[in-house]
VEXDREN-2710 file (C-alpha; in Angstrom, 1 decimal):
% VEXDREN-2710
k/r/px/py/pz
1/UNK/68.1/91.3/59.1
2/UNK/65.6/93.0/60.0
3/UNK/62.1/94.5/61.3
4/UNK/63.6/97.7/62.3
5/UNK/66.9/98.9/60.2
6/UNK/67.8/96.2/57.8
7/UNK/70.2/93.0/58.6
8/UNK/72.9/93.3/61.7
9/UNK/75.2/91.5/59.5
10/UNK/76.0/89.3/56.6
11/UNK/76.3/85.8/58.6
12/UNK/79.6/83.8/58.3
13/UNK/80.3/80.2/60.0
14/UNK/80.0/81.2/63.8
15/UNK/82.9/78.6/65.1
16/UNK/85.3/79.3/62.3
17/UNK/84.8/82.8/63.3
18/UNK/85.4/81.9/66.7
19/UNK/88.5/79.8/66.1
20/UNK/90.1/83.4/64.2
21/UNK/89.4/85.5/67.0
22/UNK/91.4/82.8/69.2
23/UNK/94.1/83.3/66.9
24/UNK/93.7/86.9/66.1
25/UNK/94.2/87.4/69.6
26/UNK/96.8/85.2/70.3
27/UNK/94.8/82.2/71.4
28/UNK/96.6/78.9/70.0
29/UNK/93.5/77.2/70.4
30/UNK/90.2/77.8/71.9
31/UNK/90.4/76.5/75.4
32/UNK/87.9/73.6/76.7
33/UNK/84.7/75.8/78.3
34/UNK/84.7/78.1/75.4
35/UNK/83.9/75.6/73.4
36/UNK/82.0/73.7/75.1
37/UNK/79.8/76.9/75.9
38/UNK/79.8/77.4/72.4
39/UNK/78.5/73.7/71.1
40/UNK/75.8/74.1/73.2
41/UNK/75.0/77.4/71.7
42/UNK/75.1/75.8/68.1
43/UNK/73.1/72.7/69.3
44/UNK/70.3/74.8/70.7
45/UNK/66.9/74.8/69.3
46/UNK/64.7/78.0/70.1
47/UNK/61.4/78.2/69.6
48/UNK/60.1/78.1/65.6
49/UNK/59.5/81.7/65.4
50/UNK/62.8/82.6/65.7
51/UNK/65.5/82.3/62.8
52/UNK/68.9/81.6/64.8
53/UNK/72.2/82.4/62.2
54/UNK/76.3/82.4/63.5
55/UNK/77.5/86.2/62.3
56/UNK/80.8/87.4/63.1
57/UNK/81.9/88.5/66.6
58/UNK/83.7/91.8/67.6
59/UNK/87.3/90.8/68.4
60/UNK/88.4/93.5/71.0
61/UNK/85.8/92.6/73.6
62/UNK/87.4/89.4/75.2
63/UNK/90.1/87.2/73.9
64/UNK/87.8/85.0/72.6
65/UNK/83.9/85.6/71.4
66/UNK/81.1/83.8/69.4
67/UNK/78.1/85.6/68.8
68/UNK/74.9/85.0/66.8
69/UNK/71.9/87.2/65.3
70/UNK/68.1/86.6/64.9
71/UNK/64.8/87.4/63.6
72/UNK/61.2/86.9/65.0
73/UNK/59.0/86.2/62.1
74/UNK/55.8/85.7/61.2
75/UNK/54.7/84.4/58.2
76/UNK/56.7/86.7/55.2
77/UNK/56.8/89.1/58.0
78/UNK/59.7/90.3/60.6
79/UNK/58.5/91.5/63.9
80/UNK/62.0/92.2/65.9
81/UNK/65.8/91.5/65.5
82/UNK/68.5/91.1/67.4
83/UNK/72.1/89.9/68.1
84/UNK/74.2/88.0/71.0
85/UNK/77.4/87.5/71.8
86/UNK/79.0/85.4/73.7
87/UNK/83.0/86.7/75.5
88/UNK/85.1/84.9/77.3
89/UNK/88.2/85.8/79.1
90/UNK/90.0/83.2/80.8
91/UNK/91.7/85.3/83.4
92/UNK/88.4/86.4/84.4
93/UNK/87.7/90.1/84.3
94/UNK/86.8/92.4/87.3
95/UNK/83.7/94.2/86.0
96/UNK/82.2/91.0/84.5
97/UNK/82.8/89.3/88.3
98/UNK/83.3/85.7/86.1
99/UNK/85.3/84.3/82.6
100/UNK/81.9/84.9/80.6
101/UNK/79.7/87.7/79.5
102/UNK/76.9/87.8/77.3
103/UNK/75.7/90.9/75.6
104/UNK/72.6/91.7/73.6
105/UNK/71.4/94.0/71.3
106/UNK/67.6/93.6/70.7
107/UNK/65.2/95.8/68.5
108/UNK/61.9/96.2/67.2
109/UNK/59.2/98.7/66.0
110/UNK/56.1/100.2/68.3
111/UNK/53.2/101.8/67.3
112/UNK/54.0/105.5/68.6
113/UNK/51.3/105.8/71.0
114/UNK/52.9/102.9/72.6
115/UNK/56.6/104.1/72.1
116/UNK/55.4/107.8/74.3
117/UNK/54.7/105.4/77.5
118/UNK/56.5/106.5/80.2
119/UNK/56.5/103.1/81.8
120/UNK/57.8/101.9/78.6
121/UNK/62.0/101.8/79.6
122/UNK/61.2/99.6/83.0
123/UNK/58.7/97.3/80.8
124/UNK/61.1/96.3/78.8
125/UNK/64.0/95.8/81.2
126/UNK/61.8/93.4/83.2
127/UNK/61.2/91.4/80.1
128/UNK/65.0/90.9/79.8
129/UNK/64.6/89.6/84.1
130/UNK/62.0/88.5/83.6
131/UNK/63.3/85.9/80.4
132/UNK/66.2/85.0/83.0
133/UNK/64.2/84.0/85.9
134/UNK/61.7/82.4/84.6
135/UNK/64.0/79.6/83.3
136/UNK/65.9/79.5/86.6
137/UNK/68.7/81.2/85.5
138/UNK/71.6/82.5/87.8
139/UNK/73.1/85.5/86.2
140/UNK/75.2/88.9/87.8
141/UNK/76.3/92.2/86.9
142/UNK/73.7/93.2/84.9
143/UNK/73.6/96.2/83.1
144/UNK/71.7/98.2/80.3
145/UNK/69.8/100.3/78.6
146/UNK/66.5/100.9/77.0
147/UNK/66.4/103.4/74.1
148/UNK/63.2/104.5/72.2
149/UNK/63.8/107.2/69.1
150/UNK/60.6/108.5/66.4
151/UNK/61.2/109.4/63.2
152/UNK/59.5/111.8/61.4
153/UNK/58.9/112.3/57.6
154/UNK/58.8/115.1/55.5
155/UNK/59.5/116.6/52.1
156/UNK/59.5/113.6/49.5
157/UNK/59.1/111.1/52.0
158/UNK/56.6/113.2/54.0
159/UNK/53.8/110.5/52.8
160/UNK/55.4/108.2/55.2
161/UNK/54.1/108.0/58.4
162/UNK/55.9/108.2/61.5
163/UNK/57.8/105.2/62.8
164/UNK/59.0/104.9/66.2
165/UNK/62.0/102.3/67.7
166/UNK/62.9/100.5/70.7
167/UNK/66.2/99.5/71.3
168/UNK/67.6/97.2/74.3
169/UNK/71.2/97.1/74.6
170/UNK/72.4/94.9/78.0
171/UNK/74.8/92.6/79.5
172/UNK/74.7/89.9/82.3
173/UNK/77.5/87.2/83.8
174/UNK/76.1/84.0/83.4
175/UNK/76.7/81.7/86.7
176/UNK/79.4/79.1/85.5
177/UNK/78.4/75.2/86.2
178/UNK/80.7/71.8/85.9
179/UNK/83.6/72.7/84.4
180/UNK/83.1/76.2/84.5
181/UNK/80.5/76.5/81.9
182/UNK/77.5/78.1/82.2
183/UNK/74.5/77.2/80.9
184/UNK/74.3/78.9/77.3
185/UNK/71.9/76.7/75.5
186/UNK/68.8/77.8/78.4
187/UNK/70.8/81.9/78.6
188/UNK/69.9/81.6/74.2
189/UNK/66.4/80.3/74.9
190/UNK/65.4/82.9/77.8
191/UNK/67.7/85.2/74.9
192/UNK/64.7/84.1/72.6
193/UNK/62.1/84.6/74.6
194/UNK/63.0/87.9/75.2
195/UNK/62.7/88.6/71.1
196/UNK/59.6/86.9/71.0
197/UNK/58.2/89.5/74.2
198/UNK/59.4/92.4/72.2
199/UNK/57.9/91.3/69.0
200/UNK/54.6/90.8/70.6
201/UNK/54.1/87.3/70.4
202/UNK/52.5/85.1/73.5
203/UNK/54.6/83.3/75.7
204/UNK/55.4/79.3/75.0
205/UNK/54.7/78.6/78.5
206/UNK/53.3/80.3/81.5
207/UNK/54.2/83.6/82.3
208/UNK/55.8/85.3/85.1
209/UNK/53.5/87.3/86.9
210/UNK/55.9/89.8/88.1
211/UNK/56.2/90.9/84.7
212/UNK/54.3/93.9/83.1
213/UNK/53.1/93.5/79.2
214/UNK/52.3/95.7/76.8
215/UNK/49.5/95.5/74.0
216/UNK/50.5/93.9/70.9
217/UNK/52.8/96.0/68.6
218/UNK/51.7/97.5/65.2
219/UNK/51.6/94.6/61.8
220/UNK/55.1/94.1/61.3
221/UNK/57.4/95.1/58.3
222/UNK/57.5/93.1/55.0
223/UNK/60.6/91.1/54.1
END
């Protein structure tokens, strides 16, 4: 997929992919709130920007995992990518402090003025808080971190010019409602808006003020 190193994955059906893992691991079945958590994933409807597909999940995260990639574009253009999963462990897990975790990978290219910030790393972490609490999310244990790497041409390609990265790689437990299920369909939109933020595009609604922004981001890659 993608703005800033080509597509996360191939795509397959996300709940058949689901229903292996369950097996794969021993599952017999996936059990009630996984599935329900994950309907609501598939029934969800971000905001037209963003290009929602199922792609496989990593099986030796939880016993059971559903996870999904996008793409903020623009026209012919791609302006960030990224990918989340969705685990689930029945017998609840320690660090996660709950039976669900989700954890993102999000990406996308800066100009490289804007990539040398030093403010840069706590920006972007506040956009993924930021996404959560402005829909009213409950969420714990988060964790993270905010990578930013240039790359520099030379030789034959030296007629390239630089190109700088940012990379957010985090986690959260989402708070588990009736049935024990959290929320997933307004964790995927807050999800989105956090792509969009990255990819420099205005916010659908208003804004939280607690929560620094950056200029808009160099003209994105071509398809």
């Amino acid at each position: 997929m993608a703005a800033a190193q080509g597509r996360l994955s191939d795509g397959a059906d996300g709940m058949d992919d689901a229903e292996d893992t369950a097996q794969a691991r021993g599952g017999g079945g996936l059990p009630p709130a996984f599935r329900a958590a994950v309907d609501a994933l598939r029934a969800a409807r971000p905001r037209p920007q963003v290009e929602v597909e199922p792609t496989p999940a990593p099986q030796r995260l939880a016993p059971y995992a559903y996870a999904l990639e996008a793409v903020v574009v623009d026209g012919e253009q791609e302006l960030a990518d990224g990918r989340l999963v969705l685990l689930h462990d029945p017998a609840g897990h320690d660090a996660w402090q709950g039976t669900f975790r989700l954890v993102t990978l999000v990406r996308a290219e800066l100009e490289p003025e804007m990539a040398a910030d030093p403010l840069l790393p706590e920006v972007c972490w506040s956009w993924l808080t930021g996404a959560l609490q402005a829909r009213g999310l409950a969420y714990g244990e988060p964790s993270g971190t905010i990578t930013r790497a240039a790359s520099h041409y030379f030789g034959g390609l030296a007629e390239r010019p630089a190109a700088s990265q940012i990379e957010i790689r985090a986690s959260w437990t989402p708070r588990e409602g009736l049935g024990g299920v959290p929320d997933t369909a307004a964790h995927l939109s807050s999800w989105c808006d956090l792509l969009a933020q990255v990819a420099g595009l205005p916010p659908t609604g208003p804004g939280d003020a607690s929560v620094v922004t950056l200029p808009q981001r160099r003209g994105p890659q071509s398809r």
